[in-house]
C-alpha positions in Angstrom: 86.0 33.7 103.3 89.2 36.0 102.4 91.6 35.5 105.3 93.3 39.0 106.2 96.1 39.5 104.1 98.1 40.1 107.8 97.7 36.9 109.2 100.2 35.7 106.0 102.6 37.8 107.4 104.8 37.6 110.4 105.3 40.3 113.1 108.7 41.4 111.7 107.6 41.2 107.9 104.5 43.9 109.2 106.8 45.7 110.8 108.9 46.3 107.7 105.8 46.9 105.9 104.2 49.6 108.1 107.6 51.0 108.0 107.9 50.9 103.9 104.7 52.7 103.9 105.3 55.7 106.4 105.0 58.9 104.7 108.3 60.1 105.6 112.0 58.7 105.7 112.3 55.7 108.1 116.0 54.2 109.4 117.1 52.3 112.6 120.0 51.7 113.7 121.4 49.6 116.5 123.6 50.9 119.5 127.1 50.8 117.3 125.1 53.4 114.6 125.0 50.6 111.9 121.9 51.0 109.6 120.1 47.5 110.0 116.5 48.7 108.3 115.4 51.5 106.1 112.3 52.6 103.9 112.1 54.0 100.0 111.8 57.6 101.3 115.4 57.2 103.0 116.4 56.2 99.6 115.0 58.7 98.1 116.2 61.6 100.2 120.0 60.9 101.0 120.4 59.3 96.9 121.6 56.3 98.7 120.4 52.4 97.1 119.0 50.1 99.8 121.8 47.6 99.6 124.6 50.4 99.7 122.8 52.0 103.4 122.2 48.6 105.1 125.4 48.3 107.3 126.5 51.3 106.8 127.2 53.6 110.1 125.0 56.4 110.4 127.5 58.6 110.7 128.2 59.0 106.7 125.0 60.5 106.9 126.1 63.4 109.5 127.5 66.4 107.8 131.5 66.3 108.2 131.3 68.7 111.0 129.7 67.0 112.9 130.4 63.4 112.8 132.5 63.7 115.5 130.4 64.4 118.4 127.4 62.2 116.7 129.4 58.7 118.4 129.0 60.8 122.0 125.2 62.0 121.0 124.2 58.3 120.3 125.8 57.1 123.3 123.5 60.0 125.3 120.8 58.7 123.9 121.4 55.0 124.6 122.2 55.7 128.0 118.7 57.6 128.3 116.5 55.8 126.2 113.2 58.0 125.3 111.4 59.4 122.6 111.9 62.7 121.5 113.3 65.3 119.2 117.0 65.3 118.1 119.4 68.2 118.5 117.5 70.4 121.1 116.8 73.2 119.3 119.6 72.7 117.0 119.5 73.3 113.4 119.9 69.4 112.0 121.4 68.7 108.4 122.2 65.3 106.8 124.7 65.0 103.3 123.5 63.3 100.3 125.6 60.5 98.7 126.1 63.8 96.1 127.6 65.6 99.7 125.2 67.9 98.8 123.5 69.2 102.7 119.9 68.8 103.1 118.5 70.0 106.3 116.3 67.8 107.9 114.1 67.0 111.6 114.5 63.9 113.1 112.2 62.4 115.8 114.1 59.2 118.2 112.3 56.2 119.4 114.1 53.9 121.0 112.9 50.0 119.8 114.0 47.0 122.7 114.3 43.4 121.0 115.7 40.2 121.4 118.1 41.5 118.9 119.4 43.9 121.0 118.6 47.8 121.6 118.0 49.8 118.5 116.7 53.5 117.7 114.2 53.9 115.1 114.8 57.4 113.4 111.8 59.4 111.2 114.0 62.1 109.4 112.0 65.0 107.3 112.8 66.5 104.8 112.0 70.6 106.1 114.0 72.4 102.7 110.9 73.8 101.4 110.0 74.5 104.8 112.8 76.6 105.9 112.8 78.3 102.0 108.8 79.6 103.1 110.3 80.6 106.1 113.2 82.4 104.9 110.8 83.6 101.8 108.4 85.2 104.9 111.0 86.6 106.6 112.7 88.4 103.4 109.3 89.7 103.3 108.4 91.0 106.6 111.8 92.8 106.6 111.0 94.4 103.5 107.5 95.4 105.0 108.9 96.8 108.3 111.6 98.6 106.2 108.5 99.9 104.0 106.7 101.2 107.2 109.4 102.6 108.8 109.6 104.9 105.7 106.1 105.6 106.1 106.1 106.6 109.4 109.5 108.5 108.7 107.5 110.0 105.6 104.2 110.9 107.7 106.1 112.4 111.1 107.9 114.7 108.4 104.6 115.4 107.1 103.2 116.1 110.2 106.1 118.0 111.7 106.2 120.6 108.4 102.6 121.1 108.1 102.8 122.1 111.8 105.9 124.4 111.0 103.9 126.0 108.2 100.7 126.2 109.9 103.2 128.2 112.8 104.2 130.6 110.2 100.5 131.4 109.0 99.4 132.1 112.8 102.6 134.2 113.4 102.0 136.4 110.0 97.7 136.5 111.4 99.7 138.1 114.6 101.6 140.6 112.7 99.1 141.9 110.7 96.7 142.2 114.3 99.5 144.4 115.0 99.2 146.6 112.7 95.4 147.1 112.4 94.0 149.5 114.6 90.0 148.7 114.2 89.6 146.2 117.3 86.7 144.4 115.1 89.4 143.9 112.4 91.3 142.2 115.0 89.1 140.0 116.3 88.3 138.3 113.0 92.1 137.9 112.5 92.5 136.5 115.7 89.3 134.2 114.9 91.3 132.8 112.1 94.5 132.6 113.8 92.7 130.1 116.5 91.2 127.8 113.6 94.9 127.6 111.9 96.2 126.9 115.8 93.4 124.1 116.2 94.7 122.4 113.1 98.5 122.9 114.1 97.4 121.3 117.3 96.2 118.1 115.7 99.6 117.6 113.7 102.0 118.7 116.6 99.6 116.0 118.5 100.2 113.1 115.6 103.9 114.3 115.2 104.3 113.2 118.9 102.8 110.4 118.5 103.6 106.8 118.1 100.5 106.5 115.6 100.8 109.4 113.0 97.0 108.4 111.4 94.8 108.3 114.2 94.3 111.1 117.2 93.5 110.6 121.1 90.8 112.8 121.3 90.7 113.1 124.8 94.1 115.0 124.9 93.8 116.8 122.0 90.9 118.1 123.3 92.5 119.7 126.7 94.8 121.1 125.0 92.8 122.8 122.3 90.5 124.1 125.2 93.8 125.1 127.2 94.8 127.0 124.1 91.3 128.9 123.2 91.1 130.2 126.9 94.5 130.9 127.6 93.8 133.6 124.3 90.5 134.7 125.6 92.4 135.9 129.1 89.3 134.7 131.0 90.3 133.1 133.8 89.6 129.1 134.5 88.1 129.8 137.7 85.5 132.1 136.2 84.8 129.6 133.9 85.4 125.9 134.6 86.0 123.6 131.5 84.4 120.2 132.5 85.1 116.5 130.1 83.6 114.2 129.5 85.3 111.8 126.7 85.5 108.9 125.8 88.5 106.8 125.0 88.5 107.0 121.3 91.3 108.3 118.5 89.9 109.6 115.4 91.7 109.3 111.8 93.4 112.6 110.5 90.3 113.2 107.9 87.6 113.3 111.1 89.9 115.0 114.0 90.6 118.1 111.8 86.8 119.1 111.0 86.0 117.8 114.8 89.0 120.4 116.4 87.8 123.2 114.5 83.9 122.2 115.8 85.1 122.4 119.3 87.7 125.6 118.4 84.0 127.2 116.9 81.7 126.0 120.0 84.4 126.8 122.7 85.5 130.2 121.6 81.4 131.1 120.9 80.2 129.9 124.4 83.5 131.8 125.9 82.4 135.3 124.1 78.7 134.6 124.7 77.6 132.4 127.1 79.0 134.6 130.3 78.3 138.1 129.7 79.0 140.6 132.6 81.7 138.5 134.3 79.5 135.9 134.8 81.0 132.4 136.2 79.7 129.3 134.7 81.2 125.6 133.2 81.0 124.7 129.7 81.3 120.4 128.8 83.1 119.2 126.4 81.9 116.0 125.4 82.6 113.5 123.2 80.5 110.0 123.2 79.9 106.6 121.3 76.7 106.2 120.5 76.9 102.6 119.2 80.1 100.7 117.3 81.0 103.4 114.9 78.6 106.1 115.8 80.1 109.3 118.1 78.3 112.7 119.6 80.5 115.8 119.6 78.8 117.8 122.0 79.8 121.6 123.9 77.3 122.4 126.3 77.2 125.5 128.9 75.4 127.3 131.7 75.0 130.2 130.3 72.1 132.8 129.5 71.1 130.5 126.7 69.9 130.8 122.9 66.0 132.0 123.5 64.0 131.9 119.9 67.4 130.4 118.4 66.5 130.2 114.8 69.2 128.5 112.0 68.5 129.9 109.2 69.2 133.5 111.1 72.4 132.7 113.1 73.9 130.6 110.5 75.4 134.1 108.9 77.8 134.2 112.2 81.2 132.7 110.4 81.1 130.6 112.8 78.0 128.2 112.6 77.9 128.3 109.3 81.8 126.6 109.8 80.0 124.1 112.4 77.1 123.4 109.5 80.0 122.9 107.2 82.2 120.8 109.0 79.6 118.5 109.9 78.5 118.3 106.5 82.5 117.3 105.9 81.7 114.5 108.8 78.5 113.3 106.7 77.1 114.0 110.3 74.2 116.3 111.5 74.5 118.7 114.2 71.3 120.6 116.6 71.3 122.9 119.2 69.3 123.0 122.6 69.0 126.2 124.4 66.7 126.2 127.1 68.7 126.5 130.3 72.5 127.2 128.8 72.8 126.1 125.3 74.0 122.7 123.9 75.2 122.3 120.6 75.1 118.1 119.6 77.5 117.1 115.9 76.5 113.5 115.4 78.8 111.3 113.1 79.8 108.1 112.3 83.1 106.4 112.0 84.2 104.6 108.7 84.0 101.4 110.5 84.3 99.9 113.9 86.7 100.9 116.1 89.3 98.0 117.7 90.3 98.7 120.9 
């Protein structure tokens, strides 16, 4: 039978052995920092020949600057035998026989034998590491610095199509003044509350942290704030009730989804409560599953009898609604039995993360 090739060996020739075959660099020393024992990858990483290390004091292998305080570390250490990382969150370096730096992590065990105290050192090479690090971190600088253009870029965006959106609405107003037809008027005035709803959105992402994606909930408010505050009907008369969830919509679905609300609001307003009649109209917005949402406005009014599409779609504004949601790739219905309820469903690109 093959007798295990171990048993030929004694304790201190399998010590040297594990040691020679350790993956990374391998050196004791004893208590005065003399090198008594290293493996091939020591070698290897410090340039140094076997014969020229053994004896030699540890310290040649400790950048200049910091020899000195090595002899008062190695004491510490003796005096407190454990295992453990050197340098406590130090950056660690050892110098190459070229006294080229190399920087490196060593891990301490202390070894007790009837030789006297020594400490067995693993030292790793981390270069490559710290170049990946350094590599990443180039990188990530150069991607905030990229974003923080883009947002720059975007909230400049944002802020002059607002501005320019301002101008339009104030030019609607001037030429309201000068009409004297009061149906004239009111189609201006129609137009000037679908170029505010879209100002809205970008003063709303300009004040934002997030210039791409739009709390809903208080753009909403103010949007309805806006439209009644034009109409002169007071909130008591008509109460504005919510009912929305917590979701934020990307620029390309908040814009057609303002104006649906702008159209819905400002139609239940004019025709929901005739004769000073008091009622509330709901705003509503709803997820119907991951990426599905409901837009709804619903009031108490006198209601839509016989309401028939094809006939009411030449008001500008359903056909708007019909068009928008056709932007949203959504479908929209009305109810009108008691009040009337007007229901835009649509889907998100993909699902929300909260």
């Amino acid at each position: 039978m093959p007798r295990n090739p171990a048993a030929l060996t004694t304790p201190d020739e399998q010590f040297r052995l594990a040691l020679e075959a350790a993956p990374t660099g391998m050196l004791m020393a004893d208590r005065n920092g003399c090198i008594t024992l290293v493996n091939a990858q020591i070698e290897n990483l410090f340039g140094y020949a076997r014969e020229e290390l053994i004896g030699m004091k540890v310290e040649t292998l400790v950048p200049p600057r910091f020899r000195q305080l090595h002899p008062e570390f190695r004491a510490g250490f003796f005096a407190h035998p454990e295992t453990r990382a050197m340098g406590g969150g130090r950056e660690l370096y050892g110098v190459r026989k070229d006294g080229t730096e190399v920087p490196v992590e060593i891990g301490l065990n202390p070894l007790s034998t009837p030789n006297g105290d020594f400490v067995l050192s693993s030292i790793v090479d981390i270069s490559e590491r710290k170049h990946t690090v350094r590599q990443l971190s180039e990188r990530t600088e150069a991607l905030a610095a990229t974003l923080q253009e883009r947002e720059i870029l975007l909230r400049e965006v944002h802020h002059r199509v607002k501005n320019n959106l301002q101008i339009i609405a104030s030019l609607i107003n001037m030429q309201m003044r000068k009409l004297d037809a009061a149906a004239s008027r009111e189609v201006l005035n129609e137009c000037k509350t679908r170029v505010d709803a879209i100002a809205l959105i970008h003063e709303k992402l300009y004040q934002s942290q997030d210039f791409t994606n739009l709390p809903f909930a208080s753009y909403a408010k103010g949007l309805v704030s806006t439209i009644m505050q034009a109409s002169g009907i007071s909130m008591e008369r008509i109460v504005v009730q919510f009912a929305i969830d917590d979701v934020s919509l990307p620029v390309d679905l908040a814009i057609p989804c303002g104006l649906i609300l702008n159209e819905l609001v400002t139609n239940a307003i004019k025709h929901a409560f005739p004769q000073l009649r008091r009622g509330i109209i709901l705003v509503a917005l709803r997820r119907l599953d991951a990426t599905a949402l409901q837009l709804s406005v619903t009031d108490d009014g006198v209601g839509m009898h016989d309401f028939d599409v094809a006939v009411e779609r030449d008001s500008i504004g359903l056909s708007l609604v019909a068009s928008l949601a056709d932007q949203l790739n959504g479908k929209w219905r009305v109810a009108g039995e008691a009040g009337t309820s007007v229901f835009v469903d649509f889907r998100m690109a993909s699902p929300q993360q909260d």
